[in-house]
N, C-alpha and C positions, 0 to 999 in steps of 0.2 A: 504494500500500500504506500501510495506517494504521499507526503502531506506535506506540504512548505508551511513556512512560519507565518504568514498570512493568516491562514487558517486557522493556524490555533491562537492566534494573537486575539482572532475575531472571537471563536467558541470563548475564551476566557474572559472577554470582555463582554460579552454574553449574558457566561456566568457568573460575573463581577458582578451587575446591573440588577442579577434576578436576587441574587443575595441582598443585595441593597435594598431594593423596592420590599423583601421576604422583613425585612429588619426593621424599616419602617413601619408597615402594617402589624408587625409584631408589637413594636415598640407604644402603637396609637392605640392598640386593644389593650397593652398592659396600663397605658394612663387613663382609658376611659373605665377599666374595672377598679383601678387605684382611688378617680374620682366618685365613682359610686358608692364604693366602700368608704370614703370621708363622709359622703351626702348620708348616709345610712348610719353610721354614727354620730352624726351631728344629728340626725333627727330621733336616735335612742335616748341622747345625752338632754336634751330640749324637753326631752318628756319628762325626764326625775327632776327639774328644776322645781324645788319648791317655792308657791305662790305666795304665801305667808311669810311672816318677817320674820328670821329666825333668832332676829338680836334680842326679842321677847323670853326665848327658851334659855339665855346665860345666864347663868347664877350670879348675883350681885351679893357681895359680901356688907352686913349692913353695917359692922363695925368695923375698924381698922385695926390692924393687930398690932399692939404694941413694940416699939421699935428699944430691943436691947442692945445697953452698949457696954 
């Protein structure tokens, strides 16, 4: 089989190109499943906020403790 370097200059540049384009559409599914997965815990995290003021539930000490010296 005869093959000049043409040839295979072309096929690898071919297979250069199909790698690339393979690497970008890999790369565009990993950030839109990335982005999903933030949107989806931003909307678990939104839901346990509680609506009530919770600076009501801190225990307030009514007297101050004596300062020893």
């Amino acid at each position: 089989v005869n093959v000049d370097d043409e040839d295979i200059a072309e096929k690898v540049e071919e297979y250069a190109a199909d790698r690339e384009e393979e690497t970008e559409n890999l790369s565009d599914e990993i950030s839109d499943i990335l982005n999903e997965s933030l949107d989806t815990d931003t909307e678990e995290v939104s839901e346990d906020v509680p609506t009530e003021d919770v600076s009501e539930e801190t225990p307030v000490a009514e007297e101050e403790a004596p300062i020893s010296r």
